[in-house]
C-alpha positions in Angstrom: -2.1 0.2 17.4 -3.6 -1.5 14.0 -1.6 -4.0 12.2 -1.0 -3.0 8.5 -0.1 -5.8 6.2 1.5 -4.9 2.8 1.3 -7.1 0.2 4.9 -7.2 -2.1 4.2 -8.6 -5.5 2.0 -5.6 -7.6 1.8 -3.7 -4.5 5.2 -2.8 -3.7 7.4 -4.0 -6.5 5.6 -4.1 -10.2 6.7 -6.9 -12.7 6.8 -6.7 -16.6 4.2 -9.0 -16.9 2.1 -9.6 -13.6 0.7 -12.8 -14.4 4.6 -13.9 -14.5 6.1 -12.5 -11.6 9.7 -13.3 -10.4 10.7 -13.1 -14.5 12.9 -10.2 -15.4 13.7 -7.0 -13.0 10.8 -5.7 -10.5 10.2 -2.1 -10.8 10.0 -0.7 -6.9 6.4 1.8 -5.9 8.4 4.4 -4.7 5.2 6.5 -4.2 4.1 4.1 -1.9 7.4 3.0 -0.3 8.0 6.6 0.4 4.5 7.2 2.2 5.2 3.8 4.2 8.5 5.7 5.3 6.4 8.4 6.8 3.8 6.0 8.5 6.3 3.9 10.0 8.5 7.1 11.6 5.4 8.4 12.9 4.1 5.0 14.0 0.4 5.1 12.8 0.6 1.2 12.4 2.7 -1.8 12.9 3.9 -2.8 9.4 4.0 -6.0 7.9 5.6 -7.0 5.0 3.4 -10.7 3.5 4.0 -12.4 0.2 2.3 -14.8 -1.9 5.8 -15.7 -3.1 6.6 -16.7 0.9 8.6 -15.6 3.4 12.0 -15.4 2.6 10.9 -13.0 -0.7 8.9 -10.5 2.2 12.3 -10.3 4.2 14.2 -10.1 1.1 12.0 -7.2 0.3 11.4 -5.4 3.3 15.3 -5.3 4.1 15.7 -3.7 0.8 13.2 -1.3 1.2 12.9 -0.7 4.7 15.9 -2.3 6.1 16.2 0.0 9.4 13.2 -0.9 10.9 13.4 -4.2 10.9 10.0 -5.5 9.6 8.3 -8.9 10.1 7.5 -10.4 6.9 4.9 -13.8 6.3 4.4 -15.9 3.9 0.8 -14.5 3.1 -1.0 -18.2 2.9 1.0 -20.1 5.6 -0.3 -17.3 7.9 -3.5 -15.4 6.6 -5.9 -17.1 8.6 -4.5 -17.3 12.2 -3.2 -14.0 12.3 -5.6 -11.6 11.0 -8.2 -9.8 12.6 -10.8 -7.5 12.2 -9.0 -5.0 13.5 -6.3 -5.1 10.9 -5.6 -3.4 7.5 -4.1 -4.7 4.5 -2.5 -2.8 1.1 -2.8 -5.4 -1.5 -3.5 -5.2 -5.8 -6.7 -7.6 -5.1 -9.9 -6.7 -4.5 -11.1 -7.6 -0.8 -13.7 -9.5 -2.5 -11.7 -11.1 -4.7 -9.5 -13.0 -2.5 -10.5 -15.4 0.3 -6.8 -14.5 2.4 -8.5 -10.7 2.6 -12.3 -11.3 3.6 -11.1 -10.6 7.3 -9.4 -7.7 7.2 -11.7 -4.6 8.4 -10.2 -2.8 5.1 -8.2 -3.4 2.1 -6.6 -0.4 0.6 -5.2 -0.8 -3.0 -1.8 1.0 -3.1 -3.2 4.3 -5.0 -6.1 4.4 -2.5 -3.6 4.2 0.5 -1.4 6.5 -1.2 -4.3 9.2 -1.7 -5.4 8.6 1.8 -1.7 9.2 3.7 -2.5 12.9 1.7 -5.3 13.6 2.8 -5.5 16.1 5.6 -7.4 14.8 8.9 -10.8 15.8 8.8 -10.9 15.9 4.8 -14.2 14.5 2.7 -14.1 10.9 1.0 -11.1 10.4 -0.8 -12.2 10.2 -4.5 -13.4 13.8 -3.5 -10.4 15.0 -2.0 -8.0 13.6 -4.5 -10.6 16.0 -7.2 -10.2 18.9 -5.4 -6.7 18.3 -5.1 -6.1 17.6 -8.8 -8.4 21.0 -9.6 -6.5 23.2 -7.7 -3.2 21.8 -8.9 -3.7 22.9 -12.1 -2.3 26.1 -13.1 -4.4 28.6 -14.2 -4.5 29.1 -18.3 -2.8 32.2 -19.0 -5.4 33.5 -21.5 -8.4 33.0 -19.5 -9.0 36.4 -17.1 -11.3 35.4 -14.0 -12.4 39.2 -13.3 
């Protein structure tokens, strides 16, 4: 089974200001939280929980938002390099560009991509299309308009 590591600070907790995170209250990604419930019951992946912020911050935060399933949580540098493998996913606000601790992960979802993804029915086209088709045929028809 892949490994999925989710990053906590801007991934699953968003601050007021996220250059200055741990000041003032967090606001929780429920979207995402929610669709991590759902691939966790059906065990797609195994689940990590990694922070920037260190380890005791990842458990703090996983047994918040996932306390029943007891979660592993890193402190994202001590551990980035050792454990990873080309095999594994990540969920993370950065870019996998952007950031040397994600150059080995075989994909780094952002929270709205993964999010979009978890939707998507198996066997659907590239996401950016799917979440268009989605979004058109969500919208209710205009009332005025007769397609006949």
């Amino acid at each position: 089974m892949s490994k999925l590591y989710v990053d906590v600070d801007e991934t699953l907790v968003f601050w007021p200001d996220p250059d200055r995170p741990y000041i003032g209250e967090y606001v929780i990604n429920e979207e995402l939280v929610s669709v991590l419930h759902k691939v966790i019951e059906a065990s797609t992946y195994d689940v990590y929980i990694w922070s920037g912020g260190g380890k005791v911050w990842a458990e703090s935060i996983s047994r918040k938002l996932f306390g029943d399933y007891n979660l592993k949580a890193y402190d994202k540098f001590a551990m980035w390099w050792s454990l990873i493998t080309e095999d594994d996913l990540a969920i993370d606000n950065r870019e996998q560009e952007e950031r040397r601790y994600l150059e080995k992960f075989k994909k780094v979802f952002s929270p709205e991509e993964f999010i979009i993804s978890s939707e998507a029915p198996s066997g659907a086209p590239e996401l950016p299309l799917y979440k268009l088709i989605n979004t058109f045929c969500a919208v209710p028809a205009n009332p005025g308009i007769s397609l006949s």
